[in-house]
C-alpha positions in Angstrom: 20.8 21.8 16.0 22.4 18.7 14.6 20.2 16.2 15.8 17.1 18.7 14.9 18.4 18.5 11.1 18.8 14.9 11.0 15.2 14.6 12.1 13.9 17.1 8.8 16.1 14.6 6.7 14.3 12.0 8.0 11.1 13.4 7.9 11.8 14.3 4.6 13.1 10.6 3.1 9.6 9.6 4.9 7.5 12.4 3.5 9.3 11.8 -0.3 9.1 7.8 0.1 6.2 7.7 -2.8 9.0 9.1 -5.1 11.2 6.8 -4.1 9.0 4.1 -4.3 8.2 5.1 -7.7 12.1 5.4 -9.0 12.5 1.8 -7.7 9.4 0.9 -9.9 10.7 2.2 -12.7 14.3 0.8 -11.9 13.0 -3.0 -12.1 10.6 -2.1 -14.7 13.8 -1.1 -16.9 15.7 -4.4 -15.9 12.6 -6.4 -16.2 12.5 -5.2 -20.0 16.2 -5.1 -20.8 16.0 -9.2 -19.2 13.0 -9.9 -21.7 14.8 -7.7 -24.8 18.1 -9.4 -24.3 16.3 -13.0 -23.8 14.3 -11.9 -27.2 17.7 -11.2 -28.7 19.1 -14.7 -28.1 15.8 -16.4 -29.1 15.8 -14.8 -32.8 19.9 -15.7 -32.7 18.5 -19.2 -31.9 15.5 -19.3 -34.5 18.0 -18.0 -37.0 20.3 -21.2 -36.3 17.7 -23.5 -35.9 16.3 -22.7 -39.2 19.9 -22.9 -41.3 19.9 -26.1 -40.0 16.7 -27.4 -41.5 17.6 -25.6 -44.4 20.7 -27.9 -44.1 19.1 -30.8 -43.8 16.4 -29.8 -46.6 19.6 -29.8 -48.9 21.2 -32.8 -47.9 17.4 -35.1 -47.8 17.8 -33.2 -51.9 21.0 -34.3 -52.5 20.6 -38.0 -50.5 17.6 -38.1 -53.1 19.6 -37.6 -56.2 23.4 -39.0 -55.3 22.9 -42.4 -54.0 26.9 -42.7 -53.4 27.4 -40.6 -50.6 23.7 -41.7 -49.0 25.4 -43.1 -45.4 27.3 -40.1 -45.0 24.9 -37.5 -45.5 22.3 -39.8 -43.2 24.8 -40.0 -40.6 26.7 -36.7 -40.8 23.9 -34.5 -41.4 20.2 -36.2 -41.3 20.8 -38.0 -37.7 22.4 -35.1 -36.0 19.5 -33.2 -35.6 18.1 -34.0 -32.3 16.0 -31.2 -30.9 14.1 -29.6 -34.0 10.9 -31.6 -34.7 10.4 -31.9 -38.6 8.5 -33.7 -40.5 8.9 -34.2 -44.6 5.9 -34.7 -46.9 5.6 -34.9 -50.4 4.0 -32.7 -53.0 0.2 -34.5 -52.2 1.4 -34.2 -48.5 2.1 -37.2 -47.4 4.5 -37.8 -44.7 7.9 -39.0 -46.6 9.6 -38.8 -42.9 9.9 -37.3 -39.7 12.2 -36.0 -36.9 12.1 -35.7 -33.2 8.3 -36.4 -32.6 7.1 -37.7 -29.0 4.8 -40.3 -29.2 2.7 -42.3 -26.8 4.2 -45.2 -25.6 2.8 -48.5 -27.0 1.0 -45.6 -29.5 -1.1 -47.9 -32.5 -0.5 -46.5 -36.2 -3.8 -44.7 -36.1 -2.5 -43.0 -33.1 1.1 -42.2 -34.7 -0.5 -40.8 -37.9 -3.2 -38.4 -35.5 -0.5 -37.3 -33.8 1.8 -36.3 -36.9 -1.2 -34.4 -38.4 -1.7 -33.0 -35.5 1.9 -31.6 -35.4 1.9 -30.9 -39.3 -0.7 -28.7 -39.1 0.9 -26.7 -36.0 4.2 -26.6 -38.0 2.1 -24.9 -40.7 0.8 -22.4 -38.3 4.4 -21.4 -37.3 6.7 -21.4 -40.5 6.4 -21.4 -44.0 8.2 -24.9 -45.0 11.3 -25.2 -47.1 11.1 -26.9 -50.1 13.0 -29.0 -52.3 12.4 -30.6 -55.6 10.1 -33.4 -54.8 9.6 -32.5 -51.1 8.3 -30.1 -48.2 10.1 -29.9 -45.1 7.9 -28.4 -42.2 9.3 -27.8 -38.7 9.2 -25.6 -35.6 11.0 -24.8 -32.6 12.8 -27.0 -30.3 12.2 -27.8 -26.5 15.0 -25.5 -25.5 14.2 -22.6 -27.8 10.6 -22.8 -26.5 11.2 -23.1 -23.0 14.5 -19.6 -23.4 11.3 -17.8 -25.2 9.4 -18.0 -22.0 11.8 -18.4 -19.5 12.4 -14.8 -18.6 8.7 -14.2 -18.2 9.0 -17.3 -15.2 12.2 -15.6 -14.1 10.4 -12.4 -13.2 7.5 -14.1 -11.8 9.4 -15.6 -9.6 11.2 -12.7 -8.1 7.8 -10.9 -8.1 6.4 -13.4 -5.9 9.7 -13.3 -3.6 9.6 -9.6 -3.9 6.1 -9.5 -2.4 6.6 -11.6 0.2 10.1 -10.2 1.1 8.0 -6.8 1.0 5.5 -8.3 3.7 7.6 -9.7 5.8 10.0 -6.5 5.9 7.5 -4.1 6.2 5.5 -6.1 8.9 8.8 -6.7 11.0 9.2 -2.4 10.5 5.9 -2.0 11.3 6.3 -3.8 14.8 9.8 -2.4 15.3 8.2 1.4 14.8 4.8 0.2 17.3 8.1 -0.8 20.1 10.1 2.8 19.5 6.4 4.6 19.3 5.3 2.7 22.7 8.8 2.9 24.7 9.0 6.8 23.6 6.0 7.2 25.2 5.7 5.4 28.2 9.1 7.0 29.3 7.4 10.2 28.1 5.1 9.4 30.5 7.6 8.4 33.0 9.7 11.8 32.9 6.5 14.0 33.2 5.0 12.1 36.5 7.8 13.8 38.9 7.3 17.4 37.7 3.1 17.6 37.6 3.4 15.6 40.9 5.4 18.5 42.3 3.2 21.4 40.1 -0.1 20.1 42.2 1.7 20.2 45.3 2.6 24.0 44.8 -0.6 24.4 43.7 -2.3 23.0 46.9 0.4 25.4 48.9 -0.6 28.7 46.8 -4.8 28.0 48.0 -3.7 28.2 51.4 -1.6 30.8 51.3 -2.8 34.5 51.6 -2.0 35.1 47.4 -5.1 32.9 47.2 -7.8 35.4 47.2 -5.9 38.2 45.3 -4.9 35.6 42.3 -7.5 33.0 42.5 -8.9 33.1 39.1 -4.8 32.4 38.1 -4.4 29.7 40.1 -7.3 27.7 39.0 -6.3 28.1 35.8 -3.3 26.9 36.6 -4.8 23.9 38.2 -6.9 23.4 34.9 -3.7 23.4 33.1 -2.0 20.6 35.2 -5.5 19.0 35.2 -4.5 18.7 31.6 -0.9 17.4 31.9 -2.2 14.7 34.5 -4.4 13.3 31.5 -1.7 14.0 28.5 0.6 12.0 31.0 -2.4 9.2 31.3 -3.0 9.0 27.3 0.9 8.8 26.4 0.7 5.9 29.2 -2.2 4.5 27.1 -0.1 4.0 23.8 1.6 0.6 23.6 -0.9 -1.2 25.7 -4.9 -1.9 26.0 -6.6 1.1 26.6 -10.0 0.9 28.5 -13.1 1.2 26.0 -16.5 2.0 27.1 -19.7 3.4 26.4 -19.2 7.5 26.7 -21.5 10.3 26.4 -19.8 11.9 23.1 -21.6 14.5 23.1 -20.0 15.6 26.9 -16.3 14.0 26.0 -16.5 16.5 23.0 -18.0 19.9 25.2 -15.3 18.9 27.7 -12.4 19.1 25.4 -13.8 22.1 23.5 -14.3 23.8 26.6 -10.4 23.3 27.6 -9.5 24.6 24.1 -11.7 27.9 24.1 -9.9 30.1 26.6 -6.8 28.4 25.3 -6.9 29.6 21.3 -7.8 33.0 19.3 -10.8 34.2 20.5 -11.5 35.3 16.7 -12.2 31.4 16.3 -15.6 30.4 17.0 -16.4 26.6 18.3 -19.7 25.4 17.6 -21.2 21.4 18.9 -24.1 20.4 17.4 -26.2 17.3 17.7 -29.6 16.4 17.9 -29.1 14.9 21.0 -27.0 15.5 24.0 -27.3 11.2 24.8 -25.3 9.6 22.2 -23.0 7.3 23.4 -20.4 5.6 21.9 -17.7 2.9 22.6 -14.0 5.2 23.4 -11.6 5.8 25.4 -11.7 9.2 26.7 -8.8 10.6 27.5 -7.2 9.3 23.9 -10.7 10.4 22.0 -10.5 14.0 23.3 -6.4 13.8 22.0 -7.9 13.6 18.8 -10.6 16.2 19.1 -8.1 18.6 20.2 -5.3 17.3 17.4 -8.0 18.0 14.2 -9.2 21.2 16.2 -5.7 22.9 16.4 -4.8 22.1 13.2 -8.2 23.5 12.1 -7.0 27.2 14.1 -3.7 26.7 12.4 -5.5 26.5 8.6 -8.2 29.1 9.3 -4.7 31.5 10.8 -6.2 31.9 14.2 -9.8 33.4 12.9 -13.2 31.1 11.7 -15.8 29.0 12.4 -15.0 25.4 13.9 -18.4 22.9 14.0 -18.2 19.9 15.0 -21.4 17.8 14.1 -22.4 14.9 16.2 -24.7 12.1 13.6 -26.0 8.7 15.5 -26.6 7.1 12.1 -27.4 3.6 14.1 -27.2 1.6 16.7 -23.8 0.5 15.4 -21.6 3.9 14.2 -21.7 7.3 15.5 -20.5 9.6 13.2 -18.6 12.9 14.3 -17.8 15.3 11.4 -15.5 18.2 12.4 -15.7 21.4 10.0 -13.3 24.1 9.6 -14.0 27.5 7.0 -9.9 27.1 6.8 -7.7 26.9 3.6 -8.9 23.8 2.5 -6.7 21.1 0.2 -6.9 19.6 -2.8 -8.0 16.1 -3.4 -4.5 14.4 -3.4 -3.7 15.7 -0.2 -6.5 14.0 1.6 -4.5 10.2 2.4 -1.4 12.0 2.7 -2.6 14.6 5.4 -2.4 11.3 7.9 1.5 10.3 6.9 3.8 10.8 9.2 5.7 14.2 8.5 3.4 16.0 6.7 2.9 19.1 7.7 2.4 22.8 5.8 4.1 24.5 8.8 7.4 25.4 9.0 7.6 24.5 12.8 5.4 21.2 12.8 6.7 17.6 12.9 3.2 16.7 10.8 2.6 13.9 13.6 -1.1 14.9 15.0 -2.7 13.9 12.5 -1.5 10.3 12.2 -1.6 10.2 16.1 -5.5 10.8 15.8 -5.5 8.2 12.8 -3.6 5.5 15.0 -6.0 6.1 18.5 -9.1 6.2 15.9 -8.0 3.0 14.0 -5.8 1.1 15.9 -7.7 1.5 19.5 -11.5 2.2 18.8 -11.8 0.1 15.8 -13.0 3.0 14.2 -12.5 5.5 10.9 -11.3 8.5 9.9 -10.6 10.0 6.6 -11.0 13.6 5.3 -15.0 13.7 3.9 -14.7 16.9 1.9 -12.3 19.9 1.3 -12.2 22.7 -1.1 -9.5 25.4 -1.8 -10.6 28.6 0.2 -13.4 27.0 1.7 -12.4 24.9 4.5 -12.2 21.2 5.4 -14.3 18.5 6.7 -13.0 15.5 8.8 -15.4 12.5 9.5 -14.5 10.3 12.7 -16.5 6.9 12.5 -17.0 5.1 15.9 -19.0 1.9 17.4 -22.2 2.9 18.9 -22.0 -0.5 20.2 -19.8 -2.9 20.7 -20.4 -4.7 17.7 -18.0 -3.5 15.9 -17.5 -2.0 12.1 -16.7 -5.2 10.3 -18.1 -4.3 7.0 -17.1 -0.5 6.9 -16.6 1.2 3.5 -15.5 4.1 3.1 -18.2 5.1 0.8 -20.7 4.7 2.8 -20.0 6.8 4.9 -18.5 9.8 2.5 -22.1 10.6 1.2 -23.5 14.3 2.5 -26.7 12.9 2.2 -26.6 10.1 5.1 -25.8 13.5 7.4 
């Protein structure tokens, strides 16, 4: 009961993980913008300082101008100190008096020197009105270091983007193969445990058509031989996960009649299973023993939706010679449209006694074996559901699939 609990919380923190994907968005999006506010905080602080001190200097270039006496002080004390902010003093008709903390070219001719000063004037225009004093204009703008703290948080969080990404990548891929290991060892020994009992089932069976029962309970015991018929093949597909499985050319349309015909006698006989196709000779590359796993994974969950009483059609479309479409209708419950990815995650399930894993199992044999699609075409509330399975009609492959293509009633 324990261990059954822990697996809920687990399938729960899975089923929940867009939330908590979200909440971590929103966590770095609040420290991303409490960085840049703070950062912004510092920059006006700096602006602020950087701006008494040009006001500074605007005062002492005044006084310099109109006390001769204490002319090497102020020049040395005040004028020479500044260092960073790049100013540049003209006169009333705007020419340059002086400047401050311009880069030049090296070996720069006057021409050059004067193109570049204008050039920097009329920036410092652009950016702050100048201070003035009697007989002068002092322009300026900010320094290196205030221009590169203005930007620098934006490169901070670029940086850890990019590392977030690729930390991401590398993470989830190293999950992702970690999870294929578990999924493929779980089943193989699956596998593994199930060979000694079915082995010993068919030997009981062969004992109980030789025995004098036989003709009193035949119809029984072939059923019962139909039944470990079946677990022979479940034991064969959960033997397929993990490795290559065999693809070939099948008839789909018998693959499909074969596991339908399994299901019938097996289900409410209030559910009626229809396959249509308007040819019984389309082929298609699979695998069959993991295709028919599928069929009968959408078709239960289709008798579980519909409550054990509706119609189940299952439409077999060769649109070429590349895809073979197989579209699989139910007149169940239906689901709205933001159910329609999440009906393949792992965990999600409506019933109270599922583990929400068929679907995704279907989604893995389709995708990650055949090459193949599937996705939910259509669904409405009360209505009932529509699954489309995409396969290769050949084995060229689908290469340039989109889902769109494929979604559109009309191509059926």
């Amino acid at each position: 009961m324990k261990n059954r609990l822990q697996d809920i919380a687990t399938l729960d923190l899975y089923t929940n993980k867009s939330k908590i994907k979200w909440l971590i968005i929103a966590c770095s999006v609040i420290i991303s913008f409490g960085s840049i506010y703070y950062t912004n905080l510092l920059v006006e602080e700096l602006k602020e300082r950087e701006k008494r001190q040009i006001e500074l200097l605007a005062k002492a270039l005044e006084y310099a101008s109109i006390n001769a006496d204490n002319l090497t002080f102020i020049n040395q004390e005040i004028i020479q100190q500044n260092t960073s902010i790049p100013v540049i003093v003209v006169d009333e008709a705007e020419n340059i008096i002086d400047y401050r903390n311009i880069k030049f070219k090296k070996n720069a001719s006057e021409e050059g020197r004067e193109r570049v000063l204008r050039r920097e004037l009329e920036a410092m225009k652009a950016e702050y009105e100048p201070i003035s004093t009697e007989d002068a204009m002092v322009y300026y703008r900010n320094s290196e270091l205030l221009t590169s703290l203005k930007y620098y948080p934006y490169v901070q969080l670029s940086v850890i983007l990019v590392f977030g990404i690729l930390a991401y990548a590398v993470f989830n891929q190293s999950k992702v193969a970690e999870q294929n290991r578990v999924w493929a060892g779980l089943t193989k020994e699956t596998a593994h445990q199930l060979g000694t009992p079915i082995a010993s089932l068919m030997a009981w069976i062969d004992y109980l058509r030789n025995s004098p029962v036989w003709e009193e309970n035949k119809e029984v015991i072939q059923e019962m031989d139909k039944d470990v018929v079946k677990l022979r093949m479940v034991t064969e597909r959960f033997s397929s996960i993990g490795s290559t499985p065999s693809i070939q050319a099948e008839n789909v349309f018998l693959v499909i009649d074969e596991a339908i015909g399994y299901l019938r006698p097996r289900i409410s006989s209030k559910v009626e299973m229809k396959v249509n196709g308007y040819s019984k000779d389309i082929e298609a590359m699979l695998n069959k023993p993991l295709f028919e796993w599928v069929i009968e994974n959408i078709c239960k969950n289709a008798v579980d939706a519909m409550k054990g009483q509706g119609v189940i059609s299952i439409d077999i479309i060769k649109e070429s010679e590349k895809y073979v479409i197989v579209d699989i209708t139910d007149t169940g419950k239906g689901m709205e449209k933001g159910y329609y990815r999440k009906v393949f995650n792992p965990g999600f399930t409506t019933r109270q006694r599922g583990w929400g894993l068929g679907l995704t199992l279907a989604k893995r044999i389709i995708e990650g074996y055949h090459n193949g699609k599937i996705f939910v075409k259509s669904s409405e509330p009360g209505v009932g559901t529509t699954f489309r399975i995409i396969l290769q009609g050949s084995s060229e492959g689908i290469s340039g699939f989109k889902r769109e293509d494929f979604v559109n009633p009309g191509m059926a």
